[in-house]
C-alpha positions in Angstrom: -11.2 32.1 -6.6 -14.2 31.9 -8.5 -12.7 29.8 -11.6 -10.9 28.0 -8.9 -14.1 26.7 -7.4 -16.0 26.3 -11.0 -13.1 23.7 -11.7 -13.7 21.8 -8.7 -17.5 21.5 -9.4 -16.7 20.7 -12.6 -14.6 17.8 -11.5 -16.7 16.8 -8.9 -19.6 16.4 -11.2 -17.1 14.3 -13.6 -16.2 12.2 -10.7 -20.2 11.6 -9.8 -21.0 10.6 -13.5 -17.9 8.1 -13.6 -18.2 6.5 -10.3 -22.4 5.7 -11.7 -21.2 5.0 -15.1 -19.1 2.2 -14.3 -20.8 0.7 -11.1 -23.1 -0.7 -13.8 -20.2 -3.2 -14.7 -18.0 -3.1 -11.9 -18.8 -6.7 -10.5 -17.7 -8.1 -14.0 -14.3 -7.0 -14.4 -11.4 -4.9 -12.8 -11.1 -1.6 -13.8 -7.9 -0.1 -12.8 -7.4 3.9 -12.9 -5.0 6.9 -12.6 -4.9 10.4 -13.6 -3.1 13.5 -13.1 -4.2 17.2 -14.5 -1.3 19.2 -15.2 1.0 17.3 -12.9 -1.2 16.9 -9.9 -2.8 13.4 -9.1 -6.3 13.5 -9.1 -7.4 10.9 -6.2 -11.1 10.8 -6.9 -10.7 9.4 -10.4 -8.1 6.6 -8.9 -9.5 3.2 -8.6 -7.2 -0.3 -8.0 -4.3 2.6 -8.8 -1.8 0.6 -6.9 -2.2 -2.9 -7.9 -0.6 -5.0 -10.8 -2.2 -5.1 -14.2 -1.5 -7.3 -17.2 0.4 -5.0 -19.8 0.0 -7.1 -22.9 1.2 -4.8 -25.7 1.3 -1.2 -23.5 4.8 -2.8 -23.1 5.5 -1.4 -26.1 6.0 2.2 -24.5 8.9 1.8 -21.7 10.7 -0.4 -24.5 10.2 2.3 -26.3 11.8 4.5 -23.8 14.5 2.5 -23.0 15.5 2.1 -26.6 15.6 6.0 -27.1 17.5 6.2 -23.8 20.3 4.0 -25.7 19.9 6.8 -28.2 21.2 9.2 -25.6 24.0 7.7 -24.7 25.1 7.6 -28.4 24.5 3.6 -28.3 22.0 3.7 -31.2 20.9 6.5 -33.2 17.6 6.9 -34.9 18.7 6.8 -38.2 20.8 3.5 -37.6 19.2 0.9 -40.3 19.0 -2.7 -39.8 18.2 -5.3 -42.2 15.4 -7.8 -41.1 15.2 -10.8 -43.5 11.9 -13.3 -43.6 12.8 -15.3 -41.0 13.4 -12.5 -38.4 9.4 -12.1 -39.0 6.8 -13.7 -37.1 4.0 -14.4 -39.7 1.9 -15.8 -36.9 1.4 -12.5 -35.2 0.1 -9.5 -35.3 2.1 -7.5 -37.2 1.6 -4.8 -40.6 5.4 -4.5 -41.5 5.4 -8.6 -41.9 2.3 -8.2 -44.3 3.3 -5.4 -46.1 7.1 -7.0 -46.1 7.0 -10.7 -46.1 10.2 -11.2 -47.3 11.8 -8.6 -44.9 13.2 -5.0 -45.7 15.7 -2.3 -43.8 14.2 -0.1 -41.5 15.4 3.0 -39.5 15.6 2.7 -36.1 12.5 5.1 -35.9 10.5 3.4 -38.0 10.9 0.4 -36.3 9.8 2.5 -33.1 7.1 3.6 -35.3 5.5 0.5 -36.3 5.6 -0.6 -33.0 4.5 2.4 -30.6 1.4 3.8 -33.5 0.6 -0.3 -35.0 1.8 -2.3 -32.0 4.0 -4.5 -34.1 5.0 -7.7 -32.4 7.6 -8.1 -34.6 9.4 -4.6 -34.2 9.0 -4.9 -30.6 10.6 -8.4 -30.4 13.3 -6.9 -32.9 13.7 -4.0 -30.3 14.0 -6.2 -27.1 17.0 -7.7 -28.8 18.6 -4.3 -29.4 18.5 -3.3 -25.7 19.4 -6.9 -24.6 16.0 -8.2 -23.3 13.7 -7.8 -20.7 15.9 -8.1 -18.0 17.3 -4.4 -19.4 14.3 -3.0 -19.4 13.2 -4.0 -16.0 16.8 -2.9 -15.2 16.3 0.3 -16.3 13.1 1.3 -14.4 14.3 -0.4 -11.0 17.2 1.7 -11.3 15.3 5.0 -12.0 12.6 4.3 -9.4 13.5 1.9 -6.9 13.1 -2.0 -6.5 9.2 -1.3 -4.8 8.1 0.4 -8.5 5.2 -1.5 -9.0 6.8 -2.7 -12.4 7.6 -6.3 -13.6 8.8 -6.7 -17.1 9.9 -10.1 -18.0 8.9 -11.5 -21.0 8.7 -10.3 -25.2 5.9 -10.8 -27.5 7.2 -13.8 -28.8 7.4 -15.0 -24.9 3.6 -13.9 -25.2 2.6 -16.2 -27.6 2.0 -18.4 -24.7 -1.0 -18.2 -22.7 1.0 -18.8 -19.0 3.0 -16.1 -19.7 0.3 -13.4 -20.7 0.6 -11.9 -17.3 3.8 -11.4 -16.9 4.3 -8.3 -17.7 2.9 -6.0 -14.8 2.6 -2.5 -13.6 0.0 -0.6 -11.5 -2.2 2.7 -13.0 0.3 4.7 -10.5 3.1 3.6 -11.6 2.9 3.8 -15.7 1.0 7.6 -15.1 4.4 8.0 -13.0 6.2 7.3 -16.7 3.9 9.3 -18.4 4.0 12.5 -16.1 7.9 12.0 -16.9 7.8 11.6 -20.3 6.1 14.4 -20.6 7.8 16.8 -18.3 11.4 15.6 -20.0 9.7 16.7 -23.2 8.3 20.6 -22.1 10.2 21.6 -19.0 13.1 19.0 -19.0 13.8 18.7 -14.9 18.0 17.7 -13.7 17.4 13.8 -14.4 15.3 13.5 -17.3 14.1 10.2 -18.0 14.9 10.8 -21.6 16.8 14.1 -23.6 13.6 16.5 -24.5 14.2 15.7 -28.5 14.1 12.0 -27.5 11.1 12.9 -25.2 9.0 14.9 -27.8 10.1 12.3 -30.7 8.4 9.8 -28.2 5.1 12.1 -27.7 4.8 12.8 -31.3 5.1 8.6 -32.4 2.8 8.2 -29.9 -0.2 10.8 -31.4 -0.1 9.0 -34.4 -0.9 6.0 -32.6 -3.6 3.9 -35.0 -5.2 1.3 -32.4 -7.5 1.2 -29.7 -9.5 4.3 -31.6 -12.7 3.6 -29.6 -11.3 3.7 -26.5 -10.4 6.8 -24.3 -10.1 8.8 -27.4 -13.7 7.9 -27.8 -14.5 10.0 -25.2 -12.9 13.7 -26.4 -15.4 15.7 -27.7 -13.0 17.1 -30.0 -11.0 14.5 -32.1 -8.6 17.6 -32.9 -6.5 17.5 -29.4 -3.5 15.8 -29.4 -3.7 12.1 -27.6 -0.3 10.6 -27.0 -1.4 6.7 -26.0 -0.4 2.9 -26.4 -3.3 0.3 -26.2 -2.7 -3.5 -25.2 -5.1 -6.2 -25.2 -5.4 -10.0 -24.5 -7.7 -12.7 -26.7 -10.3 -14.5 -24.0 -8.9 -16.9 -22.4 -11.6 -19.4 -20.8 -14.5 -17.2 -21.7 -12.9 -13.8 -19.9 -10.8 -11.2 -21.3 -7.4 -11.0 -19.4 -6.4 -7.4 -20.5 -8.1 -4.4 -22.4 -6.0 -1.4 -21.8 -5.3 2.4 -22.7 -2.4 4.8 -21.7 -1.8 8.3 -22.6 -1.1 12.0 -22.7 -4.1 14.4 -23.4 -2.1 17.1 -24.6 -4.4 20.7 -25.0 -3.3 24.0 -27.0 -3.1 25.6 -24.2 -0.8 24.0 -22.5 -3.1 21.7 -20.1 -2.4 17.9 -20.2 -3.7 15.0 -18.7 -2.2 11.9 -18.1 -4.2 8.8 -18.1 -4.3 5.1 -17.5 -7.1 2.7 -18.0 -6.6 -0.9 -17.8 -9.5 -3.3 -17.5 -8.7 -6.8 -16.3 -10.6 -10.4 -15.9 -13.9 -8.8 -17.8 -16.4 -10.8 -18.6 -17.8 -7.7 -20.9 -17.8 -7.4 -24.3 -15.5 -5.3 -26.4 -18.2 -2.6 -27.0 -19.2 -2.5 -23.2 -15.1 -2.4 -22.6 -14.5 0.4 -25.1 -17.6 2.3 -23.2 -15.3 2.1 -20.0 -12.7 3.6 -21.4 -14.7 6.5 -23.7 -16.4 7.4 -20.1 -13.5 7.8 -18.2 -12.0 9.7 -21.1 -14.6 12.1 -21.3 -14.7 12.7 -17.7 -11.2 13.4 -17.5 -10.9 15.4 -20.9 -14.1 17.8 -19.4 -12.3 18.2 -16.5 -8.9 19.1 -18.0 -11.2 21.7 -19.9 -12.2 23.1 -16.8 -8.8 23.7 -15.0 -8.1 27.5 -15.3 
């Protein structure tokens, strides 16, 4: 009982700290939150949990999903190798395979996957979207596994996102992607009767997503040790008539022994700069990692 209660202190303290820490900025932005500790919602640290939030390039993780759940059915394989030439590439976004291959290359399946889950690629996810057959699929997918009231909306690729009307197209709510996440997880550790993906295609997922490169000052920022294991996906907009549109971070705090954490953290019409955005995300980080340290 006693460690029981410390834990809740604990938490309650983390709660405090956040709720003061971000009150400083929270009439300049929209700060969307949810978290679970080891499977259980945690309500206090929730904030906008159930509205829509611009994805931008957090997208790149229920592709990534659906793609691997093609792998299941024997539809694709990981090792499957597809040649892209230089047209197929996109020099006029972001993407390291175009630089480091301007004329094009073969790439496995899971490197492709690779490039785009850990250096958010927008060429290896557009590449991707055309392997599953489009948005449409992918919002297919999730309506199918969650119901038509999933606070989900997938519509559009990167290339689609090239253009400014359609940045915000691509929607979810904190509750719904820490949903994903909780799944993700649990099909990779203590697979239930209707995984959302096999456990090896589950843990390949978790494992990409550790190495993931971007968004390093952001709720990483705010582990006290940089040795725990952070499966995420970052997204972010430019600013579009002096306000940036989205400045997110998803993940899976994943501890030695055995406590996880799933988090989301999406920050929306900010009028902030990147360092007082990154700040946002470091706190709520560190709130949520010292309370996952806490839970008996």
């Amino acid at each position: 009982m006693g460690i029981i209660k410390k834990c809740f202190q604990h938490l309650f303290r983390a709660v405090l700290c956040l709720l003061l820490a971000n009150s400083i900025h929270a009439a300049d932005l929209r700060h969307g939150m949810a978290v679970s500790i080891n499977g259980h919602p945690v309500a206090s640290f929730d904030s906008h949990t159930d509205e829509l939030f611009p994805l931008m390039s957090v997208v790149k993780f229920p592709l990534s999903i659906v793609v691997l759940h093609r792998v299941d059915k024997g539809e694709l394989s990981l090792d499957m190798e597809y040649h892209l030439d230089a047209h197929d590439l996109d020099p006029h976004t972001w993407s390291p395979m175009q630089k480091r291959y301007p004329n094009g290359g073969v790439f496995s399946l899971a490197e492709l996957l690779r490039l785009c889950l850990c250096e958010s690629d927008n060429n290896a996810c557009n590449y991707l979207f055309t392997l599953v057959g489009g948005p449409e699929s992918v919002q297919q997918f999730f309506v199918k596994r969650y119901g038509t009231d999933f606070a989900f909306r997938v519509a559009c690729t990167e290339a689609d996102m090239k253009k400014i009307e359609a940045k915000s197209v691509n929607q979810a709510s904190p509750s719904a992607v820490r949903q994903i996440l909780e799944d993700v997880y649990v099909a990779a550790t203590l697979p239930p009767k209707n995984p959302i993906l096999s456990q090896p295609q589950a843990i390949f997922l978790i494992k990409t997503m550790n190495q993931c490169s971007t968004g390093q000052n952001r709720l990483k920022a705010g582990f006290s040790e940089t040795s725990v294991a952070f499966a995420h996906k970052t997204g972010s907009s430019g600013i579009i008539n002096g306000r940036t549109l989205a400045h997110n971070d998803i993940g899976i705090i994943q501890m030695s022994g055995g406590n996880y954490a799933c988090i989301v953290s999406f920050i929306s019409d900010s009028g902030l700069n990147e360092a007082q955005m990154n700040e946002c995300h470091s706190k709520l980080g560190s709130h949520v990692y010292n309370a996952l340290i806490a839970s008996p």
